[in-house]
gemmi code that builds the backbone of each chain (N, CA, C; Angstrom):
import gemmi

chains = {
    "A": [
        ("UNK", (50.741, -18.423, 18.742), (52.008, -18.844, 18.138), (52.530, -20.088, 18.854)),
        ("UNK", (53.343, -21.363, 18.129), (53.661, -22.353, 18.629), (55.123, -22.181, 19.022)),
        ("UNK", (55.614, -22.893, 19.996), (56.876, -22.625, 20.416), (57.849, -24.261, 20.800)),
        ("UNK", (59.116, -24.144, 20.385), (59.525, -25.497, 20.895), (60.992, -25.561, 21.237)),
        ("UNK", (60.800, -26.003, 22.793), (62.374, -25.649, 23.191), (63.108, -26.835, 23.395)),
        ("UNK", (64.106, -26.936, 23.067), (65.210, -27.855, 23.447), (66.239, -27.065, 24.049)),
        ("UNK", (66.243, -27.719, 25.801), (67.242, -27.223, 26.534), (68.786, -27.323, 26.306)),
        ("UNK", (68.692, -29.078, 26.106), (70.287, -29.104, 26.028), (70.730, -29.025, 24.993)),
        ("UNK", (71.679, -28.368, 24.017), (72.323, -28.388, 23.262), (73.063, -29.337, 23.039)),
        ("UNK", (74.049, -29.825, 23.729), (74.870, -31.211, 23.513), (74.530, -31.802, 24.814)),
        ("UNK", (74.838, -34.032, 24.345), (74.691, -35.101, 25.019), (75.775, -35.621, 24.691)),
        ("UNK", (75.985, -36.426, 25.270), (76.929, -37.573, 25.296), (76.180, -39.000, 25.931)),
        ("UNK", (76.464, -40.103, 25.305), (75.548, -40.997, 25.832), (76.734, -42.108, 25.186)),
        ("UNK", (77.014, -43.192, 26.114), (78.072, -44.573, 25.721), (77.219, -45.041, 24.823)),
        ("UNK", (77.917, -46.103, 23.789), (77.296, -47.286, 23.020), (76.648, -48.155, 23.894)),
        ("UNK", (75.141, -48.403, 23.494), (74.420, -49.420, 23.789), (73.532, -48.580, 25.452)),
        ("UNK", (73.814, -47.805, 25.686), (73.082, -46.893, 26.609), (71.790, -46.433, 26.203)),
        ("UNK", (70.983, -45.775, 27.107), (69.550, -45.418, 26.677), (69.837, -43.740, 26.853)),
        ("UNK", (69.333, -43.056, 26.165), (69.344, -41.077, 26.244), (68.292, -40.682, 26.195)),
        ("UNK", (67.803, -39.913, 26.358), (66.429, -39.048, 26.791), (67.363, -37.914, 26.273)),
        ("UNK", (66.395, -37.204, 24.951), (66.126, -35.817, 24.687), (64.965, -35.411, 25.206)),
        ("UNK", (65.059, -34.031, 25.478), (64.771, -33.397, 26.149), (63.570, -32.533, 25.182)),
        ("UNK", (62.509, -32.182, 25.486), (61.633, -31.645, 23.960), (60.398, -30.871, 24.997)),
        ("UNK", (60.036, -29.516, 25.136), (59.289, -29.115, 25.541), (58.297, -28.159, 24.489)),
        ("UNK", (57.099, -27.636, 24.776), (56.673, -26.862, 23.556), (55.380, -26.600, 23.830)),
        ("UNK", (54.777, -24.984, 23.035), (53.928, -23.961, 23.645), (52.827, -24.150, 22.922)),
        ("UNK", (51.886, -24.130, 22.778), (50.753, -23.580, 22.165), (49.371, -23.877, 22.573)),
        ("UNK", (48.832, -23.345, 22.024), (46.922, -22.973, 22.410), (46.251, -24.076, 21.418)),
        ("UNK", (46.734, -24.093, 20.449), (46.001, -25.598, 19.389), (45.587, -26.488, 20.251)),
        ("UNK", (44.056, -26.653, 20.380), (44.083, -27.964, 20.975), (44.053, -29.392, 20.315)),
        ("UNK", (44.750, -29.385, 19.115), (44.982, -30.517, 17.880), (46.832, -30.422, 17.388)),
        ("UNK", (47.322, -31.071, 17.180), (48.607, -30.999, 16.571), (49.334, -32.455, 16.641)),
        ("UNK", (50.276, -31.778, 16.102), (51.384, -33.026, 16.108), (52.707, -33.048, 16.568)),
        ("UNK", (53.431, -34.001, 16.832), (54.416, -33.441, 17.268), (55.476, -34.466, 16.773)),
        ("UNK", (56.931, -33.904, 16.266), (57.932, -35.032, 15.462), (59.256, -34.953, 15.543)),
        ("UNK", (59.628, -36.076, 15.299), (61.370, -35.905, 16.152), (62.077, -35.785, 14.734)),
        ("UNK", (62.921, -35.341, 14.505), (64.395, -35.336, 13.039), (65.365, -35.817, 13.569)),
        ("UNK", (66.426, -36.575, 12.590), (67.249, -36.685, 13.239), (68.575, -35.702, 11.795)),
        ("UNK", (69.393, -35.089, 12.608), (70.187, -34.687, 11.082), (71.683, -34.630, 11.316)),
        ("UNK", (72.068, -36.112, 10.599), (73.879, -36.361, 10.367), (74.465, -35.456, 10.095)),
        ("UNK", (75.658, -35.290, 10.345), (76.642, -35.033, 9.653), (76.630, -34.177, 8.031)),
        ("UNK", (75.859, -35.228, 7.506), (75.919, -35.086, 6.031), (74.958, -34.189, 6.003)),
        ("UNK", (73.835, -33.897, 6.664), (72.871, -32.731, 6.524), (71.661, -32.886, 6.344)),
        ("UNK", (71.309, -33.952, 5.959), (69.640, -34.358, 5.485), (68.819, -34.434, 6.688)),
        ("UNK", (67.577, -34.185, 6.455), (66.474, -33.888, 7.753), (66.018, -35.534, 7.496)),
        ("UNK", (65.981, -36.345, 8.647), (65.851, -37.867, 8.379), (64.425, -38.007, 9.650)),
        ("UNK", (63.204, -37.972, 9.307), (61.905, -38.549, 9.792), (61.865, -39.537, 10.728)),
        ("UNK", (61.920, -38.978, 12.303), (61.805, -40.434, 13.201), (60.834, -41.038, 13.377)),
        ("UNK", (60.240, -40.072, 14.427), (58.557, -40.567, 14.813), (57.913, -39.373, 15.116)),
        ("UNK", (56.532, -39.775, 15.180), (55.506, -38.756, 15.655), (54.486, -39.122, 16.667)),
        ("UNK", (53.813, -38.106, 17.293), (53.107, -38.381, 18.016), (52.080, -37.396, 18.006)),
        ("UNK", (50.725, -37.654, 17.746), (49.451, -36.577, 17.895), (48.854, -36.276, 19.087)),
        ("UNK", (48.577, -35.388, 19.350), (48.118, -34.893, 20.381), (46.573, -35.664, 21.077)),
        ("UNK", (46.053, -35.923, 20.652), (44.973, -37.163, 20.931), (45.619, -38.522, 20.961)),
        ("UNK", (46.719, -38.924, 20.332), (47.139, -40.608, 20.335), (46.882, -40.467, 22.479)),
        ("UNK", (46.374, -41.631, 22.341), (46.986, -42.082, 24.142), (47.751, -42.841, 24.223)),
        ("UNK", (48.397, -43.400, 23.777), (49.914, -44.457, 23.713), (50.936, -43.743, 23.049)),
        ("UNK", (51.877, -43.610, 23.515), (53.246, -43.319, 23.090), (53.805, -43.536, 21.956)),
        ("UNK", (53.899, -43.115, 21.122), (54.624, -43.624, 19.788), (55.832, -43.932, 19.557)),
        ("UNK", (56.066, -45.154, 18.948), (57.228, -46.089, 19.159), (57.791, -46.462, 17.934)),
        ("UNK", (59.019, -46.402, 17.223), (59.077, -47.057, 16.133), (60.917, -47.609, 16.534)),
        ("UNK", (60.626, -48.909, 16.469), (61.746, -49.183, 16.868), (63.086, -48.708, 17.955)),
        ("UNK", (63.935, -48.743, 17.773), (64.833, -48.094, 18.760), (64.356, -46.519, 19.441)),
        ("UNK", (63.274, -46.186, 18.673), (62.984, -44.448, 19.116), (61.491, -45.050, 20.077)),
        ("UNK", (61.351, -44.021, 21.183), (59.614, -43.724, 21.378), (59.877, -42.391, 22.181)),
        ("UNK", (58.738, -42.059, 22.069), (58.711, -40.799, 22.492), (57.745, -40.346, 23.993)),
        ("UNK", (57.730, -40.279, 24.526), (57.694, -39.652, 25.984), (56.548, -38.559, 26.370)),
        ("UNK", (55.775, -39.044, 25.651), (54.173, -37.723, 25.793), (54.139, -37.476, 26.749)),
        ("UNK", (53.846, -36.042, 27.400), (53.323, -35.895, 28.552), (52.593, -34.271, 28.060)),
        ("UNK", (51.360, -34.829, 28.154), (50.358, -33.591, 27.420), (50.685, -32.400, 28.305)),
        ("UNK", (50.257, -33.286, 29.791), (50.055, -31.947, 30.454), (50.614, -30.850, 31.175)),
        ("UNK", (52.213, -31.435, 30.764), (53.595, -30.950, 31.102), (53.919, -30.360, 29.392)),
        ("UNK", (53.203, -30.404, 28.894), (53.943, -30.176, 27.202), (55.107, -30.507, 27.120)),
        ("UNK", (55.059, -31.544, 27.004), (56.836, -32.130, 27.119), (56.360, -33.436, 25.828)),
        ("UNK", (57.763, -33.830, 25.318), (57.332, -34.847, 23.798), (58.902, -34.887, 24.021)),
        ("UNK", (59.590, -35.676, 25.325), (60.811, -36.349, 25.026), (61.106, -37.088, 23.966)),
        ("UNK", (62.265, -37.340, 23.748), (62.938, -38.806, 22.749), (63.796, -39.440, 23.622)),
        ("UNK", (63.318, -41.026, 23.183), (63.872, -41.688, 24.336), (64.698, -42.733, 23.592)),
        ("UNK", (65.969, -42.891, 22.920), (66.527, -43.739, 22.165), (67.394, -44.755, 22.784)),
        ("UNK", (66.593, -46.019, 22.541), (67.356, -47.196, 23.298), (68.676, -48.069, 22.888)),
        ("UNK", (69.984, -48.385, 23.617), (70.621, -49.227, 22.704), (71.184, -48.177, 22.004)),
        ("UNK", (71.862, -47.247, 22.641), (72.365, -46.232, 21.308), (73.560, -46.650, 20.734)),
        ("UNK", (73.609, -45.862, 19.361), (74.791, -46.872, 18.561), (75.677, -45.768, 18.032)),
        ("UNK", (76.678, -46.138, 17.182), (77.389, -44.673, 16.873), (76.699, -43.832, 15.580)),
        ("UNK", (76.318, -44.736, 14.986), (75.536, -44.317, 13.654), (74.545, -43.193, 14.750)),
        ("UNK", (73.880, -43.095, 16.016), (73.183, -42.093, 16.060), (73.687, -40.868, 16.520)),
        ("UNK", (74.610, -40.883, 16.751), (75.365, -39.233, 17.010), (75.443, -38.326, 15.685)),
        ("UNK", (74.538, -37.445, 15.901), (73.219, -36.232, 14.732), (73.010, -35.286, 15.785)),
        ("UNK", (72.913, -33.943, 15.296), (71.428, -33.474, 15.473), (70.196, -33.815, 16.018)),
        ("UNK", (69.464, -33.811, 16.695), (67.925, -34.176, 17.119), (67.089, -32.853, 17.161)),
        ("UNK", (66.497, -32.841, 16.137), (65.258, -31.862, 16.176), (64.033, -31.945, 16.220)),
        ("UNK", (63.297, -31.425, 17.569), (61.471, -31.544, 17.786), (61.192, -30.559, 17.431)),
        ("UNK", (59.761, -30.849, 16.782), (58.833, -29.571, 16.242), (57.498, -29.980, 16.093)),
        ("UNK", (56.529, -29.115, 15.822), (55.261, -29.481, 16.135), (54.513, -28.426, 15.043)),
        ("UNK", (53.705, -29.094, 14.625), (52.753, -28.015, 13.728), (51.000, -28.336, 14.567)),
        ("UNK", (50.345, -27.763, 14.069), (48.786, -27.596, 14.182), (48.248, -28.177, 13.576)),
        ("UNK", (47.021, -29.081, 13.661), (46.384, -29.749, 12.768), (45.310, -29.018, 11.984)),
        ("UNK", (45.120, -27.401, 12.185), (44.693, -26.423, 11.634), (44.637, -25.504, 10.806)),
        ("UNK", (44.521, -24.711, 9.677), (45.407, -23.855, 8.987), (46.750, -24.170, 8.847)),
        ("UNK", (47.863, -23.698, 8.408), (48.826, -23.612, 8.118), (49.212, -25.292, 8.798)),
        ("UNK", (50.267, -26.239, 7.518), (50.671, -27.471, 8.568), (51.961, -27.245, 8.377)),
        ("UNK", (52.274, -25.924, 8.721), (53.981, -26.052, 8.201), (54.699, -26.253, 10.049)),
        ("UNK", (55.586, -26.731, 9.739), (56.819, -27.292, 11.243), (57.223, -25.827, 11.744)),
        ("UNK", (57.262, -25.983, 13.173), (57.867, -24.991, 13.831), (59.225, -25.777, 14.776)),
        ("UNK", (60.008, -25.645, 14.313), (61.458, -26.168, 14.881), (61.788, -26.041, 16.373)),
        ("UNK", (62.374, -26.416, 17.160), (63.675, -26.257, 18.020), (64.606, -26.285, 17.593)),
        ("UNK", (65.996, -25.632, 18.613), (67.278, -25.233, 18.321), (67.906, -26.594, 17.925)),
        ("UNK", (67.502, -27.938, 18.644), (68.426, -29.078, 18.329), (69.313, -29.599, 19.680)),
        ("UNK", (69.397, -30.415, 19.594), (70.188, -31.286, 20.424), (71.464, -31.921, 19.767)),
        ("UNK", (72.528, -31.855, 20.200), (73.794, -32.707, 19.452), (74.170, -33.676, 20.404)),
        ("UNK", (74.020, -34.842, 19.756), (74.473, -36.129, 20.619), (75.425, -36.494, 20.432)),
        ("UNK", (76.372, -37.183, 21.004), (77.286, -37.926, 20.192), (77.432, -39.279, 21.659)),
        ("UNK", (77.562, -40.068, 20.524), (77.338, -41.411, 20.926), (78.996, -41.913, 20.968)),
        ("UNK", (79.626, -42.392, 22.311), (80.927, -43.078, 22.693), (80.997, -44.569, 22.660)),
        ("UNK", (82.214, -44.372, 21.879), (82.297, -46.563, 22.392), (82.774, -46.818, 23.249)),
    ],
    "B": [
        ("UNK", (61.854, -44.477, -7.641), (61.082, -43.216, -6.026), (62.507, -42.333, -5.691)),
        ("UNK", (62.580, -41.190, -6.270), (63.770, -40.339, -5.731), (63.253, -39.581, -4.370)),
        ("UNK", (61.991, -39.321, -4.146), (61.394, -38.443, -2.685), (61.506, -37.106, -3.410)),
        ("UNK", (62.548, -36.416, -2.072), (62.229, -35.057, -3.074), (63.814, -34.696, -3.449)),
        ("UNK", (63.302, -34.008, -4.453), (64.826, -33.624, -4.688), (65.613, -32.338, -5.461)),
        ("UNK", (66.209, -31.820, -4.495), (66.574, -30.479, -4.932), (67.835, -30.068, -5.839)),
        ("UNK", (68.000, -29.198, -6.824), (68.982, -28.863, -6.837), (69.081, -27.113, -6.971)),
        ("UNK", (70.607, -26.328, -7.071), (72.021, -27.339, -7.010), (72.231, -27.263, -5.396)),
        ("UNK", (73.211, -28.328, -5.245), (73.533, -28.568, -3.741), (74.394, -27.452, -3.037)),
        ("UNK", (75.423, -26.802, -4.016), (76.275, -25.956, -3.221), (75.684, -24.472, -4.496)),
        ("UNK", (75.717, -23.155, -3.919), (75.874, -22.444, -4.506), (76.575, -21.123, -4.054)),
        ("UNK", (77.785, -20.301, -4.816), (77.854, -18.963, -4.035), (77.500, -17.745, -5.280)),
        ("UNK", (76.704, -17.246, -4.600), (76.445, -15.743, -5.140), (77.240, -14.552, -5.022)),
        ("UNK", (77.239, -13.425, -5.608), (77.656, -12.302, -5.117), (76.431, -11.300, -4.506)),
        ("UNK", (76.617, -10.172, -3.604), (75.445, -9.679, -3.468), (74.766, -9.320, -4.397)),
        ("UNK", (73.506, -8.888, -5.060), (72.846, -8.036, -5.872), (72.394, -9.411, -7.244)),
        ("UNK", (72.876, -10.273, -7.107), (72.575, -12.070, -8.045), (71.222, -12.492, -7.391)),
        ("UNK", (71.122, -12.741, -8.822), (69.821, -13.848, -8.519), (69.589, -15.103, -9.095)),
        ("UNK", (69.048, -16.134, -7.975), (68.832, -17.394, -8.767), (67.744, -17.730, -8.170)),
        ("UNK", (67.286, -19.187, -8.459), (66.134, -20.000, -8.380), (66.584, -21.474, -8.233)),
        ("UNK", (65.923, -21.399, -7.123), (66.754, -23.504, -6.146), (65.099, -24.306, -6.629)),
        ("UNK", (65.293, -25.023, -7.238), (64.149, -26.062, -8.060), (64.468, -26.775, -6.475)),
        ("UNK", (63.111, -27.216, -7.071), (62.612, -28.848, -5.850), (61.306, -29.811, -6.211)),
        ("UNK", (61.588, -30.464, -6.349), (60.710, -31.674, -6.852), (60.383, -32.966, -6.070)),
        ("UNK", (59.263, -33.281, -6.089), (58.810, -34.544, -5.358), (58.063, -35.355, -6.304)),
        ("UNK", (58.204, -36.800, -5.831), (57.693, -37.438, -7.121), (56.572, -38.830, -6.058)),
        ("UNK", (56.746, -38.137, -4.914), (55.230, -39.138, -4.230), (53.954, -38.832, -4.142)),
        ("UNK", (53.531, -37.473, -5.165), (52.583, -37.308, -5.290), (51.646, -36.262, -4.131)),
        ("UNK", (52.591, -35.578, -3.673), (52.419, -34.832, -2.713), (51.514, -33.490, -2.837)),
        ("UNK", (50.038, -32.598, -1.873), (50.044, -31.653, -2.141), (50.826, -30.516, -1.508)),
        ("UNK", (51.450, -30.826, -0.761), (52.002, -29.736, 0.365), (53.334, -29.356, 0.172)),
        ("UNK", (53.709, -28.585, -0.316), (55.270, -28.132, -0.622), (55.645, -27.153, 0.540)),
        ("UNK", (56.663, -27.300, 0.488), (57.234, -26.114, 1.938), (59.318, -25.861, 1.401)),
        ("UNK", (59.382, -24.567, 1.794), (60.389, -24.090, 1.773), (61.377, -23.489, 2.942)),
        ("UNK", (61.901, -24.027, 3.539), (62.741, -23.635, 4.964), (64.020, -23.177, 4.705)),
        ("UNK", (64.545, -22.463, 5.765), (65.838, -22.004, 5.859), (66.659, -22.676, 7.005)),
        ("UNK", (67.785, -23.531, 6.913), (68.116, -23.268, 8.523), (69.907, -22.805, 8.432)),
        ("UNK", (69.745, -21.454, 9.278), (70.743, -21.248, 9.906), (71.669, -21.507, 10.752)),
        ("UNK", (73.188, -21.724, 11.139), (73.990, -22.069, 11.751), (73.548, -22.364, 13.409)),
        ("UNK", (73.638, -23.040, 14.101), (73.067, -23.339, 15.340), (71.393, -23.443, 15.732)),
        ("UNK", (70.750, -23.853, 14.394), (69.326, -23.143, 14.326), (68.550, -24.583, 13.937)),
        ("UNK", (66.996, -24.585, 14.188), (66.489, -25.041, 13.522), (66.017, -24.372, 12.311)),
        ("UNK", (65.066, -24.765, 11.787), (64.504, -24.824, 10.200), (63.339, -23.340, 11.008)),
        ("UNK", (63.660, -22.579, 9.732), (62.370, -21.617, 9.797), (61.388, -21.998, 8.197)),
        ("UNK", (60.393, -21.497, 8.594), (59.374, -21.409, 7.431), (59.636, -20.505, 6.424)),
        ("UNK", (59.862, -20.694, 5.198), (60.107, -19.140, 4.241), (58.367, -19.013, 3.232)),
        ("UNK", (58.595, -19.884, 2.689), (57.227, -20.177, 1.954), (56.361, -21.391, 2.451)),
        ("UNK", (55.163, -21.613, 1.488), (54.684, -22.912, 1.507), (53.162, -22.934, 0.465)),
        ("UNK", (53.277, -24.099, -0.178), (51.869, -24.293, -0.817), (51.408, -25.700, -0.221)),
        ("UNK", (49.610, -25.463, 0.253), (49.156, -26.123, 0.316), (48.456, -27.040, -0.960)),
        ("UNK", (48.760, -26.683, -1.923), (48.111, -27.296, -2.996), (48.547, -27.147, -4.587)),
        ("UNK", (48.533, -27.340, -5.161), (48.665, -26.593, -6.679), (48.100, -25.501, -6.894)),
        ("UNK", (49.306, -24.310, -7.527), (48.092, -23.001, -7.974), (47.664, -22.270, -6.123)),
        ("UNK", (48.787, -22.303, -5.178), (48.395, -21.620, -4.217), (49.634, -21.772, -3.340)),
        ("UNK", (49.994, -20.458, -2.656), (51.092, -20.143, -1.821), (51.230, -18.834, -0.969)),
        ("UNK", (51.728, -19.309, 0.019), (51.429, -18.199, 1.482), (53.089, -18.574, 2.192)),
        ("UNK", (52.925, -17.051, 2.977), (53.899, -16.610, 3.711), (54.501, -17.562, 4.607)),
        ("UNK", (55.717, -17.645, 4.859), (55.831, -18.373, 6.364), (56.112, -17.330, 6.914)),
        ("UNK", (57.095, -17.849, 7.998), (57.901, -16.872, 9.256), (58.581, -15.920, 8.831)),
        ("UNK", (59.486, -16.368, 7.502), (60.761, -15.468, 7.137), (60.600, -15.272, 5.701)),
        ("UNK", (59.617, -14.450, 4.978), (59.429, -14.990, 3.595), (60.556, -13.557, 2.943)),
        ("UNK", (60.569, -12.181, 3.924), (60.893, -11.284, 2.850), (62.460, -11.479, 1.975)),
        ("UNK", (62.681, -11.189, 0.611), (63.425, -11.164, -0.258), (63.579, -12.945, -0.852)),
        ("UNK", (62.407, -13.270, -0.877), (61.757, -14.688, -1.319), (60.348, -13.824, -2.303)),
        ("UNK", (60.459, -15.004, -3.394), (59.681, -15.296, -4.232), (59.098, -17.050, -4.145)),
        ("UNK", (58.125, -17.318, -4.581), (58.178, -19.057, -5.028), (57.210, -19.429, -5.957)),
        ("UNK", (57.411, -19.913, -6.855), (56.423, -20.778, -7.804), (56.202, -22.108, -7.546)),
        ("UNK", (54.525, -22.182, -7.381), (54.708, -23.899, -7.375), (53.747, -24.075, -8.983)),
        ("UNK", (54.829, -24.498, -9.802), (54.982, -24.424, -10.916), (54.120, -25.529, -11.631)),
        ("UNK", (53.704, -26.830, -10.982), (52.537, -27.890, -10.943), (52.732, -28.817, -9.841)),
        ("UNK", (51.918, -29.783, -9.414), (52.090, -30.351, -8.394), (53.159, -31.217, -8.178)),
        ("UNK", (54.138, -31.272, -8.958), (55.470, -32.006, -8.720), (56.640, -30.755, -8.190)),
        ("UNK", (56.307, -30.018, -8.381), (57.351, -28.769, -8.828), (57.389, -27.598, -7.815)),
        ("UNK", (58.222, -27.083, -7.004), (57.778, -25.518, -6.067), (59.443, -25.185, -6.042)),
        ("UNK", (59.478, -23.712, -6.488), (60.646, -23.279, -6.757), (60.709, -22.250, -6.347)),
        ("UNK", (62.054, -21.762, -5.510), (62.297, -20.283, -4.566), (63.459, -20.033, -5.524)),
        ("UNK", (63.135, -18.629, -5.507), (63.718, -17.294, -6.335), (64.378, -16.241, -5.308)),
        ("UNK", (65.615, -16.139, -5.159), (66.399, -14.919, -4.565), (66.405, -13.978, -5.923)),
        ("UNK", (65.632, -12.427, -5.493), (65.854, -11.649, -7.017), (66.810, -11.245, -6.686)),
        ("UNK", (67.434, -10.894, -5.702), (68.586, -10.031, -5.268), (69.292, -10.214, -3.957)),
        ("UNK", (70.244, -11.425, -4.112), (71.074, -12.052, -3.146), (71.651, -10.766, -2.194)),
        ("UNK", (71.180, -11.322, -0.735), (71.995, -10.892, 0.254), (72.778, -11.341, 0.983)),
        ("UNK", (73.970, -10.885, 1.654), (74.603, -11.935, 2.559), (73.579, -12.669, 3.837)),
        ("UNK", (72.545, -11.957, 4.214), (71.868, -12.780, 5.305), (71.076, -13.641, 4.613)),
        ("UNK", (71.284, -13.654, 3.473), (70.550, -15.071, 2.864), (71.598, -16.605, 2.785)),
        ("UNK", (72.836, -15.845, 3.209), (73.749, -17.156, 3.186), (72.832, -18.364, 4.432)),
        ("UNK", (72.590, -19.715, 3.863), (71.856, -20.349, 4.920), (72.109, -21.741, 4.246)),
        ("UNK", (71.380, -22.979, 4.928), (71.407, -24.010, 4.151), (69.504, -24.295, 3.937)),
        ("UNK", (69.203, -23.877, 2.408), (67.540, -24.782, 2.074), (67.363, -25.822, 1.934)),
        ("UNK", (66.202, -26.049, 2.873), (65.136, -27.310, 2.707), (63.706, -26.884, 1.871)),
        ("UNK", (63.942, -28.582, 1.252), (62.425, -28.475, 0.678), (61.438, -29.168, 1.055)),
        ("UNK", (59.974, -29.241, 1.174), (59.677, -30.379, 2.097), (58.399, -31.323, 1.112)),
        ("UNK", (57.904, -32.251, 1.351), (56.346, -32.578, 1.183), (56.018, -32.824, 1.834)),
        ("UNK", (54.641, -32.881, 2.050), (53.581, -33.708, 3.109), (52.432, -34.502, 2.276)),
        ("UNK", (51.754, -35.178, 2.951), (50.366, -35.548, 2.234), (49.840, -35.451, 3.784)),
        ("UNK", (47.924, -35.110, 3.523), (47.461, -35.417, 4.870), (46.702, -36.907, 4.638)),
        ("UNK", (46.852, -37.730, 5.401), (46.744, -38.714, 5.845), (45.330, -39.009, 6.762)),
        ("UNK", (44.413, -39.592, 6.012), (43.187, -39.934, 7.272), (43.102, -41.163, 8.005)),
        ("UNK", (43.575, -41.058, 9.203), (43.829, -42.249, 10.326), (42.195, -42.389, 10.966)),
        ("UNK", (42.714, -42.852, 12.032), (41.392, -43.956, 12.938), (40.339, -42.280, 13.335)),
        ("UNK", (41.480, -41.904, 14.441), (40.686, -40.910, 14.476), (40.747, -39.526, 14.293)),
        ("UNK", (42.218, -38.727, 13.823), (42.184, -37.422, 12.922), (43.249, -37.763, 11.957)),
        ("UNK", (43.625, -36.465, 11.298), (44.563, -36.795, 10.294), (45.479, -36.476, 10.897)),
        ("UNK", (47.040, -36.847, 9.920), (47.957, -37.007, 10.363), (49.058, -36.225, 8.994)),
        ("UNK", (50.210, -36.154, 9.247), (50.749, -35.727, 7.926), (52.565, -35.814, 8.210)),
        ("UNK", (53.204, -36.140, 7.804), (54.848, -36.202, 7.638), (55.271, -35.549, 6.736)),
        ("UNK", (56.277, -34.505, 7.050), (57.434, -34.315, 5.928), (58.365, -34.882, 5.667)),
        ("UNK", (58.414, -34.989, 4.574), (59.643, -35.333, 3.627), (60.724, -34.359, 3.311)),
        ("UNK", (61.791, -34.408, 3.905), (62.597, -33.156, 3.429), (63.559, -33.963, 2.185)),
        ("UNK", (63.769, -32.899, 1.493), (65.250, -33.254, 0.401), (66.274, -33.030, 1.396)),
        ("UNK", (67.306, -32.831, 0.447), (68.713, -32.706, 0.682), (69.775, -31.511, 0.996)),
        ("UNK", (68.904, -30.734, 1.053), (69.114, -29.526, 1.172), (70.175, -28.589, -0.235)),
        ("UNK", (70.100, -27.226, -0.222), (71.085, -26.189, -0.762), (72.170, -25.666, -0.151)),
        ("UNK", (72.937, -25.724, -0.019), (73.786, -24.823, 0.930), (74.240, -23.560, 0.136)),
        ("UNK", (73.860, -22.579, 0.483), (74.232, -21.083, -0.561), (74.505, -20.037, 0.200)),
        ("UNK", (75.770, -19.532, -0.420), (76.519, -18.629, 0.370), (76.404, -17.122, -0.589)),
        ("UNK", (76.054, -15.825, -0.015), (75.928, -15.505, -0.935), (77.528, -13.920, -0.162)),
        ("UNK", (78.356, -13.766, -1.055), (79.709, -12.582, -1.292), (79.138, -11.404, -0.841)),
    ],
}
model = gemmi.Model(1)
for chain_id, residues in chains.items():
    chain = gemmi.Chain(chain_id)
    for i, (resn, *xyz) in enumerate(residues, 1):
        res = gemmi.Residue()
        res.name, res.seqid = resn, gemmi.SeqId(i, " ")
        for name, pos in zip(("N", "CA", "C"), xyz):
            atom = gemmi.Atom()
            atom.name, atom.element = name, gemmi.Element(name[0])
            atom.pos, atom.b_iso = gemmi.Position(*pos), 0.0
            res.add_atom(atom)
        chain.add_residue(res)
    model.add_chain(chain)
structure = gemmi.Structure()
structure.add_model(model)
structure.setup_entities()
């Protein structure tokens, strides 16, 4: 069974600051994936980045990258330049590149971003 | 290109009601998925089809039904609303994706349901 924890529940991080979420997670798959959400206010599950368990470079998409560390099972989010538009929800989860590709969640992180 | 898209957005039931939350994707997707997420929670698994003409359990499937009705189309059925079904649904797609060196795959979530059920 896959598992994925997010410690902190709420952040606070100033405008234009850098935050590190926090993203740890269990399993025996030696294939998978692993992906950040971000979810406003308004409610929609919004697609950041991902990262596979074989990539060897960090996956980066603009203001987001993410923080692999295989052998710690850890898949931080590291958001640079934070702005107010990003105070959401942050949810990591990870599926298997095996049977079933459905997402296994964490509880979430709530940020909120200060001016 | 609407992505995916569910309706209706708000619904309240009484206990012992039944309905059916449509969801549709129009990128051509085979992978449909049906989640729940609860108050302080992430997303659990309720259903999911990998394909047209095929569907399996998730985490939380009991007092769930689902049709995936053709490959645009996968629809969850409450026959008999409970209050622990009050939650907010997601619907999802994926495609798998063949990269350099394995595959890869993203969901697409809609917009969710929010349904409360008396």
């Amino acid at each position: 069974a896959q598992k994925i924890t997010q410690t902190q529940p709420g952040m606070f991080v100033q405008e234009k600051e850098a935050v590190t979420l926090d993203c740890t997670y269990d399993t025996s798959d030696p294939s998978y994936g692993l992906f950040w959400y971000k979810q406003p206010s308004s409610g929609e599950m919004i697609f950041l980045i991902y990262q596979g368990s074989y990539d060897q470079q960090n996956a980066t998409e603009g203001r987001y990258s993410l923080n692999f560390q295989k052998a710690r099972k850890s898949a931080n989010l590291v958001i640079s330049a934070s702005q107010l538009g990003d105070s959401a929800m942050y949810f990591c989860a990870m599926r298997k590149d095996t049977g079933r590709r459905a997402l296994t969640f964490g509880s979430g992180t709530r940020l909120q971003v200060q001016p | 290109n609407a992505g995916v898209t569910q309706t209706p957005k708000f619904q309240v039931l009484k206990t012992g009601q039944s309905m059916t939350l449509q969801c549709a994707q129009d990128m051509n997707h085979n992978s449909m998925y049906w989640y729940r997420q609860d108050p302080g929670m992430g997303l659990r698994l309720i259903y999911y089809s990998a394909s047209e003409g095929t569907t399996d359990k998730g985490e939380v499937p009991n007092g769930y039904n689902v049709s995936r009705l053709n490959k645009r189309e996968f629809s969850l059925r409450l026959e008999s609303a409970a209050p622990s079904q009050t939650s907010v649904y997601f619907c999802a797609s994926s495609e798998i994706v063949q990269g350099l060196f394995h595959r890869t795959d993203t969901q697409y979530f809609g917009p969710g349901t929010r349904l409360t059920v008396l």
